[in-house]
N, C-alpha and C positions, 0 to 999 in steps of 0.2 A: 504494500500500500504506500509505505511512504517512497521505496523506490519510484513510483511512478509520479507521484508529488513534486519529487525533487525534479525529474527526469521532465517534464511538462515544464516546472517553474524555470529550469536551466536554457531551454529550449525557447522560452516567450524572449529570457533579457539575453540572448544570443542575438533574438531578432530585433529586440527593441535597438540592440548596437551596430546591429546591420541598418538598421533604415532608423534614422534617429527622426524621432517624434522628441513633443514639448511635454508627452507624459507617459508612463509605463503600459500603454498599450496591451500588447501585446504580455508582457509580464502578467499582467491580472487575468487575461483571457485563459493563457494558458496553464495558470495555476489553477481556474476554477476549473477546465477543464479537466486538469491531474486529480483534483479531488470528486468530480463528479464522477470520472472512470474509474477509481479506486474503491468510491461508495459500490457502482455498479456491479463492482467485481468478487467485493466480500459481499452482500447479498446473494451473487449467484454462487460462490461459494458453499455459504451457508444454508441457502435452499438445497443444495445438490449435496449437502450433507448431511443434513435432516432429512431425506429421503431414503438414505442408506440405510 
């Protein structure tokens, strides 16, 4: 979970420094991002393991 956290958030201010904006764009996108795919992921997890 939090590897993809980090891995998303590292990935937005990558961008934000390739194409420079006046605010962290891309940073905040793709941290919600990281953390919406992380949620998505231990849920499916955890259904797929409450089924077992």
């Amino acid at each position: 979970m939090a590897v993809t956290i980090v891995a998303c958030c590292f990935l937005g201010v990558w961008l934000d420094e390739k194409y420079v904006s006046l605010q962290p764009l891309f940073t905040v996108l793709f941290s919600l991002l990281g953390v919406f795919v992380a949620i998505y992921s231990v849920i499916r997890q955890v259904k797929n393991f409450s089924e077992d």
